[in-house]
Every structure is written in C-alpha cells, then in structure tokens.
N, C-alpha and C positions, 0 to 999 in steps of 0.2 A: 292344652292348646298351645301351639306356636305361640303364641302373643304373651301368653300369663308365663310362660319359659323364659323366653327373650327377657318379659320386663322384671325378672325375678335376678335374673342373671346380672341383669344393668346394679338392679339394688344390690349385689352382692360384690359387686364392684366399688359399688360407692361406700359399702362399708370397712372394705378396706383400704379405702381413703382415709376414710372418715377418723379410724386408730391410730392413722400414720401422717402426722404432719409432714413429715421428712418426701413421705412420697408426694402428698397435695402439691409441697413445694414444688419438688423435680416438677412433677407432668406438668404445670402451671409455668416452668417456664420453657418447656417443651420438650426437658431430656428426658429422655426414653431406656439410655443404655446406663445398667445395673441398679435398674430399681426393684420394686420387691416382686420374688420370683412368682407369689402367689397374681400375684394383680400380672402381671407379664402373662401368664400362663393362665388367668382365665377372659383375660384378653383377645388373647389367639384363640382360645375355645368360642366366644363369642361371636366374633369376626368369621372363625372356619361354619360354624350354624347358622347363623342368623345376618348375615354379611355386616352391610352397615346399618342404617337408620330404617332400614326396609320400607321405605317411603315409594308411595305411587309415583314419583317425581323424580328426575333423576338429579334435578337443582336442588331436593331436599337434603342433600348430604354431600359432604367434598372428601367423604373415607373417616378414616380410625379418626383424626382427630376432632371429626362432630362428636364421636360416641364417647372420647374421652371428655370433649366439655360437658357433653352430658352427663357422663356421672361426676364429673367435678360439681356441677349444679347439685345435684340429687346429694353428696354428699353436704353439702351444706345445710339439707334439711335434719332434723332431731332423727337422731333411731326411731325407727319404727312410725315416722309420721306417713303421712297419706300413704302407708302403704293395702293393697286389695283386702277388704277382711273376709275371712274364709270362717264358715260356720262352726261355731267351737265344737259342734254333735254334728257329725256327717250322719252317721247311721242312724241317731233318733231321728231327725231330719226325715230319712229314708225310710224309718219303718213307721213314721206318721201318714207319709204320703201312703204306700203300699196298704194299711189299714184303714186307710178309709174307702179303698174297694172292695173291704169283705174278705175272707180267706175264699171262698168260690172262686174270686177276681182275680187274685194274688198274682197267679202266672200273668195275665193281663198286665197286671200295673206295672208289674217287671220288663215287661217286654216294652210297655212305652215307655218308661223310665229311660231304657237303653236307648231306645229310638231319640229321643230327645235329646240324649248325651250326643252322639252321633250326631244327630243337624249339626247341635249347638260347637262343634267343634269343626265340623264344615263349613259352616257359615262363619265363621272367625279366621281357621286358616285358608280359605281360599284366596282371602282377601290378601295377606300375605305373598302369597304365592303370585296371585296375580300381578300386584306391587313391581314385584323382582322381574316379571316377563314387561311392563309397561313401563321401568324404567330403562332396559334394554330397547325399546323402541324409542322412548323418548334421546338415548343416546344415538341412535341408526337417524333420524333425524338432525340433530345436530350435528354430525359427520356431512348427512346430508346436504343441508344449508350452507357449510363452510367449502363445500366442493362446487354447489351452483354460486358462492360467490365471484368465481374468476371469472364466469360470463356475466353475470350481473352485478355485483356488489349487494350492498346491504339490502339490497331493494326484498332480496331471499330472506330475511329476517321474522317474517310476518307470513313466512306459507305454513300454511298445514300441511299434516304427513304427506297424504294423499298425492296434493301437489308436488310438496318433493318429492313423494316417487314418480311423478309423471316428468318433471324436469330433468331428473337424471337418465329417464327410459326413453321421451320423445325430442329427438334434434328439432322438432320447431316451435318447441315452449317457447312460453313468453308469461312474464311474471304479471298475472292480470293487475288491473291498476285498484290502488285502493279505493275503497267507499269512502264518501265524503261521510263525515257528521253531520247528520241533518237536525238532530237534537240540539235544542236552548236551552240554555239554562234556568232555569224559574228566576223571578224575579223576589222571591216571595221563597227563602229559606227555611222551614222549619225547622226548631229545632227540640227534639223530645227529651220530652221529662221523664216520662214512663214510658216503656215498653209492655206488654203485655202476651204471653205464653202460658204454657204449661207446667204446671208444677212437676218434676219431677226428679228430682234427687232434693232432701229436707237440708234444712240448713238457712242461715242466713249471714251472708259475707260482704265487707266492703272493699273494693280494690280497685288497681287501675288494669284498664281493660287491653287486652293483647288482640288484636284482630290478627284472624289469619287467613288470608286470602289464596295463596299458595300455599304448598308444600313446605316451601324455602324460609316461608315466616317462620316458621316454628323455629327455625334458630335461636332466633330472637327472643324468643319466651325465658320471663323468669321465676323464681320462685317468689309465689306470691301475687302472681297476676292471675286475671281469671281470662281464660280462653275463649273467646267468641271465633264461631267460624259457622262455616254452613253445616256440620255431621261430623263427629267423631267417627274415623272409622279405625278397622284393629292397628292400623300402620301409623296411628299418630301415640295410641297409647302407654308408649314409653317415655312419654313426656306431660304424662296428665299428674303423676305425681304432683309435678312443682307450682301444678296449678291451685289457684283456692277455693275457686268455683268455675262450673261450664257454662256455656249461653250458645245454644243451638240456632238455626234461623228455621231447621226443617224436625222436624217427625215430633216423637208423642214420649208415652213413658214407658214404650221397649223397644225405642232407637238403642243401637249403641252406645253410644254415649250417654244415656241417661241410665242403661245397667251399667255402665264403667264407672258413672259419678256416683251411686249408691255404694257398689262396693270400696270402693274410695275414700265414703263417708262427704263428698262435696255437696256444696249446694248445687243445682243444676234446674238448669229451665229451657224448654226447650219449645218450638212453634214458634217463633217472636219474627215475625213478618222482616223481613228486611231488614235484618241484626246487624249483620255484617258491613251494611251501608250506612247506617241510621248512628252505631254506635264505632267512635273512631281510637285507635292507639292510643291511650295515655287517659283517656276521661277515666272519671273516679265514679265508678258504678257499684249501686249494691245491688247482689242477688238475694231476691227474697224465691228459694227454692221450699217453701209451705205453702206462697199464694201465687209461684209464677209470673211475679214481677220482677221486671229490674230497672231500676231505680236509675238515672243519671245527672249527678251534680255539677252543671254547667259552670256554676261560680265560681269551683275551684281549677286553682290552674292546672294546667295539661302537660303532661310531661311529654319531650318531642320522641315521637318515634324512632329506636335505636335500629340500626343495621349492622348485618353481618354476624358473626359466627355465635355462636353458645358461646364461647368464653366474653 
C-alpha cells in the first residue's frame, strides 16, 4: 500500500538521522547543501513519490521542510519503537486461514484471500490519491479568494468553493452576509472525568492530549502525545508513530485508526462522543485501550497549546 511505503520511507530517513549527529545538526539548522548523499537522495525519492505530507488539506504541509521536521521528530524516537508490526509467519498465517476451508475450498479461500488483499489496498490508497486531488482544489480556492479580494476584501475569507466559483464566473455576486451566532453559552460547564468508548487497540498509556481539528494541527504533534481527533485516515498515518496512544470521536474496532493502533502496538479507543470538544490540548489523559476509557486529570496543570511547524 501507498501509505505503509510512504511511512516506511519517512522511518528510513529518520534512521539516517538518527547514526548521524553531524546530519541532525545541519538539517536543524536548516542547511541543506553537502549533507549526506544518502539522506539527500532518498529525500528526492520521497518527495518525487509521495509529494509532501499527502494531507487532505493543503494548510497541512508548507513543502520538504514539514517532512524533514518530521523525520527530525521520528528520529528522536528508539530504533525500532512504534514502528507497524508485520507478522513474523506470513505464510503460516496464510496456510491457517486457507485450511480451515478444506482442500475442496482451497481455490475458494484463495481467491478471497486475493479479493480482500485488493479492497484492502483500495481502500487505503484511494484516500491518498484523493488527498493530492482535494489539496489541488483547496489551493484553486485560495487563488480564488485572493482574486475576489480586490472587489471585496476580506469579507471573501469565509466563502466556500462553490461561492468562489460563482464570484469569479458571475459580475453581479455579492458576498452573502454572515449568520449571526444564535447559540449561548451554557451557563453551567461541565467538565469530564471519564469519557467512555470502545476498546480497541490494548494497551494502557498516560499523556497529554494533542487535539486535532484540522489537518494543519498535526504539526504540532509530538512524540509522546496521544492523538485525539475525529478518524485516523491513511493521510495522517505518518505521524502516528510519535504518538502513544489514539482517541477517536467516530467508528468501532475496524475504523482505521483502530487497525493502525494495533499494529503500531498503541492503546486506542475509539466511539468517545464528542472527543474532540470535551477533551482540550495539553490535559493529561490516560487511555485505558482494554476497557475503552479515558481517563482525564483536571487537577493537573495544562500545558498551553503550541503552534506552528513540526520543528
């Protein structure tokens, strides 16, 4: 799959970090020119395949030097930590499943065997693919908006595609006026101790929590925070390494993200109703990924949410 390439690629990068202080240093303070030829060159391989951050967002990445803080991050992790674990017997594996339909069956199980392989790599790189065409639109938009500024000004800030394409195709647009807030505020805050989901990826981890509401957060993520968001999809997973546990708001235990966090070895919990609202940057949560809880310790202090790049 597209996805398990790309993030294999990234870890091979960080390993040749990781042997090379001399290089950590350079790309940390930005130079670039005659560092080591291998990292240079599988750089450019990287970059020529797998462009940048392959993020559905086109905010989620500002070029090479996201991908280099990202493997600056990743190399700061142990060899061989969180990285996919791949079954030590493929073929026992395979000749378990294929015998439990019989030799009668056999061609059978073979042929769904393949079938399954095929989705499951459909369903993985589409998302990819689609990523790279929807960050293309999200940039024709932003072109968009910066051209209806001369008639308007900022007021263009806040349209949808849509609208922008109709302000730059019809001479008698008009940027309709915003919705008022009709919404109060509650008077009456709560605030949660437990969340409650689905168990799925085992494990049990204490951290402080990264929300990611956009694309563009995951900058921001470090090693050792646990990842809340609404769904892991294949376009974030090169950045699930550095995480220590997952917290989904939507699906069950064959979302995405909850097969990414097993083989990963994370704890991960996933269903937890309004995750991503309920639970803010910097609280110090544990995931109990065996009973689907997670845990959040209000008493202790909050670390303030950082901005801007991976480094």
């Amino acid at each position: 799959m597209l996805s398990v390439g790309r993030n294999r690629a990234l870890q091979n990068l960080a390993d040749l970090v990781r042997r090379d202080g001399g290089l950590e240093a350079a790309l940390r303070r930005g130079k670039r020119s005659g560092i080591d030829a291998a990292f240079e060159q599988g750089l450019e391989q990287y970059l020529d395949r797998y462009g940048k951050l392959s993020c559905h967002d086109a905010s989620c990445t500002r070029g090479e030097e996201d991908v280099i803080a990202l493997v600056l991050k990743l190399a700061t992790l142990a060899s061989g930590a969180h990285r996919a674990r791949m079954p030590e017997d493929r073929s026992a594996l395979e000749a378990g499943f294929v015998s439990a339909y019989g030799d009668d069956q056999r061609d059978e199980a073979l042929d769904l065997l393949d079938l399954a392989r095929a989705s499951y790599r459909l369903r993985d790189d589409d998302n990819l693919f689609l990523g790279r065409i929807e960050g293309e639109v999200a940039r024709a938009v932003q072109e968009g908006r910066r051209r209806l500024r001369r008639r308007f000004g900022h007021a263009v800030d806040s349209l949808k595609a849509l609208e922008v394409a109709e302000g730059l195709t019809n001479p008698a647009f008009q940027v309709p006026e915003a919705a008022g807030d009709e919404t109060e505020a509650s008077a009456l805050q709560v605030e949660p101790r437990q969340l409650v989901g689905q168990p799925a990826g085992p494990g049990l981890v204490s951290g402080r929590a990264r929300v990611i509401l956009v694309p563009a957060d995951l900058r921001a993520l470090e090693a050792g925070e646990i990842l809340i968001c609404d769904a892991v999809d294949p376009s974030m997973t090169a950045v699930v390494p550095l995480a220590a546990g997952i917290v989904e708001r939507r699906g069950g235990m064959l979302i995405h993200g909850a097969i990414i966090a097993r083989e990963y070895g994370l704890p991960c919990v996933t269903g937890v109703p309004d995750a991503t609202a309920r639970l803010r940057t910097g609280d110090l949560i544990t995931v109990d990924g065996y009973l689907g809880i997670v845990t959040v310790d209000r008493e202790k202090e909050r670390i303030p949410a950082r901005k801007g790049s991976l480094t």
